[in-house]
C-alpha positions as CSV (number, residue, x, y, z in Angstrom):
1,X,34.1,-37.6,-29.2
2,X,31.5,-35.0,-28.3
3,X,28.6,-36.1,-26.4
4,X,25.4,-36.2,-28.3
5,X,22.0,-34.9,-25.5
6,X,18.9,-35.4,-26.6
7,X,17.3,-32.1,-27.5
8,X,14.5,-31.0,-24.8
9,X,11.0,-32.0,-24.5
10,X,8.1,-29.4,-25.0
11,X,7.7,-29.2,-21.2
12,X,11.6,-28.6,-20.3
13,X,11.7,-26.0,-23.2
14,X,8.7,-24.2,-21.7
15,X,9.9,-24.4,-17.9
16,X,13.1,-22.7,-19.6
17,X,11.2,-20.4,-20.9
18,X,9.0,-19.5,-18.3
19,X,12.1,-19.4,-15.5
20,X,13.8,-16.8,-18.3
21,X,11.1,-14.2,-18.1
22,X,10.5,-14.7,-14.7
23,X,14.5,-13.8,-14.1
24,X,14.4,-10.9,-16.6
25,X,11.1,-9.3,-14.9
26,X,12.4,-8.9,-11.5
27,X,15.3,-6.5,-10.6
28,X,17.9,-7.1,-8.4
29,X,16.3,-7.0,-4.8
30,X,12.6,-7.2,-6.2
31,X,10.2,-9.5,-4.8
32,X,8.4,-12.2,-6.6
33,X,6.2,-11.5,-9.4
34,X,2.5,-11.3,-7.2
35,X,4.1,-10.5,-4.0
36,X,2.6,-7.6,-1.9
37,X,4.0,-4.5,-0.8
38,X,4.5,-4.2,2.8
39,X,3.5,-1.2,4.9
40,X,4.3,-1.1,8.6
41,X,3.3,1.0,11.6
42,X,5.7,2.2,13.4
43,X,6.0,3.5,17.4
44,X,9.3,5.3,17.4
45,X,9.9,6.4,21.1
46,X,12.7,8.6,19.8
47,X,11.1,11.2,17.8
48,X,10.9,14.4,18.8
49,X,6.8,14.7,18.3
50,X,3.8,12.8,18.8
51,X,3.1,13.0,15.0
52,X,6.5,11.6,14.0
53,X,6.1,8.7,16.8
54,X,3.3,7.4,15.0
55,X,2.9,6.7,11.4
56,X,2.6,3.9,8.8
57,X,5.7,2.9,6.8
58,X,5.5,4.0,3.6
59,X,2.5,6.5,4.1
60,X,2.1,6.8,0.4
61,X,1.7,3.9,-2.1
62,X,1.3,3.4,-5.5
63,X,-0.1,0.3,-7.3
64,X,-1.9,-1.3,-10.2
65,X,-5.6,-2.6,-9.7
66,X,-5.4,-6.0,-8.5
67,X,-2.5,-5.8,-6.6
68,X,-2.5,-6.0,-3.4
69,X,-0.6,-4.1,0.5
70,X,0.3,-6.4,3.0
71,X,-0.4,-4.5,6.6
72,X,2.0,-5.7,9.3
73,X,1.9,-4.6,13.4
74,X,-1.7,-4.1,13.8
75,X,-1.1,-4.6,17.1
76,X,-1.3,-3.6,20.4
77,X,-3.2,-0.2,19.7
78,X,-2.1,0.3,16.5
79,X,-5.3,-0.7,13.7
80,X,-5.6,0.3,10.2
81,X,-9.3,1.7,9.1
82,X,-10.4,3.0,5.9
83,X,-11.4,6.3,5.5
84,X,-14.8,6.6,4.3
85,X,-14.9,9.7,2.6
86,X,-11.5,9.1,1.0
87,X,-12.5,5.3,-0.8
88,X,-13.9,4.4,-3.8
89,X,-17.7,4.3,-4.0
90,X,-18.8,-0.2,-3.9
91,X,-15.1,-1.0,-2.5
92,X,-15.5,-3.0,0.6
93,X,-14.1,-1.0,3.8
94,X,-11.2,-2.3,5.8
95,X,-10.7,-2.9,9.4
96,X,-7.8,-4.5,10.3
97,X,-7.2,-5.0,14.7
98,X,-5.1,-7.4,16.7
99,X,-3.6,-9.0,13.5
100,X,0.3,-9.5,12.6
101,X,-0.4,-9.3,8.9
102,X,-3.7,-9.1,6.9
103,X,-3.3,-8.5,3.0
104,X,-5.6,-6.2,0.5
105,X,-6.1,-6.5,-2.6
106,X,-7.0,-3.4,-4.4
107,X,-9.5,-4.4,-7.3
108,X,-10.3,-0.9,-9.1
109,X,-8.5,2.4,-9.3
110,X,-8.9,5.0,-6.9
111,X,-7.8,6.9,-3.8
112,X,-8.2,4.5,-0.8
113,X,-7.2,6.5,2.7
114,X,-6.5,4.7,5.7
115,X,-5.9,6.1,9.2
116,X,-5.3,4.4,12.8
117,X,-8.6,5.3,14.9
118,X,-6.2,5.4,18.0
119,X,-3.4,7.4,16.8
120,X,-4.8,9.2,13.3
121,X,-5.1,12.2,16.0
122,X,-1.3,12.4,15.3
123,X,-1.4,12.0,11.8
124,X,-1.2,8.6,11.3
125,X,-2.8,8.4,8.1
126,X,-1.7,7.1,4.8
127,X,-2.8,7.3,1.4
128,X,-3.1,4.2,-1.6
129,X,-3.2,4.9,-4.7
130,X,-4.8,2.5,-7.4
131,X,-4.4,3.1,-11.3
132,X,-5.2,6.3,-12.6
133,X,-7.6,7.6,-10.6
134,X,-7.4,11.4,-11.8
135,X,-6.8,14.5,-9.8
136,X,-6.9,14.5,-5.9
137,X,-8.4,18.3,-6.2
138,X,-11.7,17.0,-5.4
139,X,-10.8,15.2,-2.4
140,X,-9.5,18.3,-0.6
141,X,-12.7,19.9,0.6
142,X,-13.9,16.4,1.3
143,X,-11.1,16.4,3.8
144,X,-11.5,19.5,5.3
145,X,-15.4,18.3,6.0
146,X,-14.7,15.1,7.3
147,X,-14.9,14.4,10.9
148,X,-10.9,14.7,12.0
149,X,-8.7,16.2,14.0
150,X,-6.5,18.9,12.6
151,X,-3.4,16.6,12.2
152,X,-5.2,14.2,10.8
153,X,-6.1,16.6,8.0
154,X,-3.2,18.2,7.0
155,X,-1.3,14.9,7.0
156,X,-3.9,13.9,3.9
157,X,-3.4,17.4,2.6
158,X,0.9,16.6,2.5
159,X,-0.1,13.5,0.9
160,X,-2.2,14.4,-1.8
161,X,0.9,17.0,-2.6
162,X,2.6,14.5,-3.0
163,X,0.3,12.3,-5.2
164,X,0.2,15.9,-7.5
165,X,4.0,15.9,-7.7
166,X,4.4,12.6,-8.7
C-alpha cells in the first residue's frame, strides 16, 4: 500500500521554488547570487620587472550597476585610490589603506580607474567597468594630461584596448 503525503503548503512550495532558481542561476563554481568579485594586489618577488611585481588581480573588471568589487591586501604599502580624472562625475571617491578587505558597490555606469599611490609608478592601475558606459576614446587624452608617471599611463592606455576589444 502506497503511502499517501500530504501535498505541500504554500510556503514549502515557494522555498522549492525559490531554492530551484537559485540552483539553475549559478554555474558550476559561481559564487552566490550578490556576492562580490574579488580583486587582489599582488607583490610577486619573482617577476622579472618592477611593473610585473606590482599589480592588482584582475586589472580589468566588468560589472552591472549595483554590483559591487571586494578589494583584498591593502596592506602594508599596497592602497587602492580612485582616479579622479578617470571616475564618474557625483560618484563618491575611494580610498582604501591598512584594510584586509573593504567592498564597493558600484551604483551607476561608468569608467571607475583605480591605482596604488605607492606603486601606480609601476603600473599598478586597474580599470572598472560599470554598465554601458560608451567609448573609452574620450578618456585617452584625459590620461595623457593627468598627473602620472609614464607607466602609469600606458598601463590605462593597455586597458582601455582592452575595454575596445571586448
Amino acid at each position: 500500500m502506497p503511502l499517501l503525503k500530504s501535498p505541500p503548503t504554500r510556503r514549502q512550495a515557494l522555498k522549492t521554488a525559490v531554492s530551484v532558481l537559485c540552483c539553475s542561476c549559478l554555474g558550476p563554481g559561481s559564487a552566490s547570487a550578490g556576492q562580490p568579485k574579488t580583486v587582489d594586489q599582488i607583490t610577486d618577488p619573482g617577476a622579472t620587472a618592477a611593473n610585473n611585481m606590482f599589480r592588482f588581480e584582475p586589472d580589468f573588471v566588468t560589472l552591472s550597476a549595483g554590483n559591487a568589487l571586494s578589494f583584498l591586501n591593502s596592506r602594508s604599502d599596497h592602497t587602492v585610490h580612485s582616479v579622479s580624472e578617470l571616475w564618474p562625475e557625483g560618484e563618491p571617491l575611494v580610498e582604501i589603506a591598512h584594510k584586509k578587505e573593504v567592498t564597493v558597490r558600484f551604483a551607476r555606469d561608468g569608467f571607475y580607474g583605480f591605482r596604488c599611490k605607492r606603486h601606480g609608478q609601476y603600473g599598478m592601475v586597474m580599470l572598472v567597468v560599470v554598465g554601458n558606459p560608451g567609448s573609452a576614446d574620450r578618456l585617452r587624452p584625459i590620461v595623457q594630461e593627468m598627473k602620472a608617471k609614464p607607466k602609469e599611463r600606458a598601463r590605462f592606455a593597455e586597458l582601455f584596448d582592452r575595454y575596445e576589444q571586448s
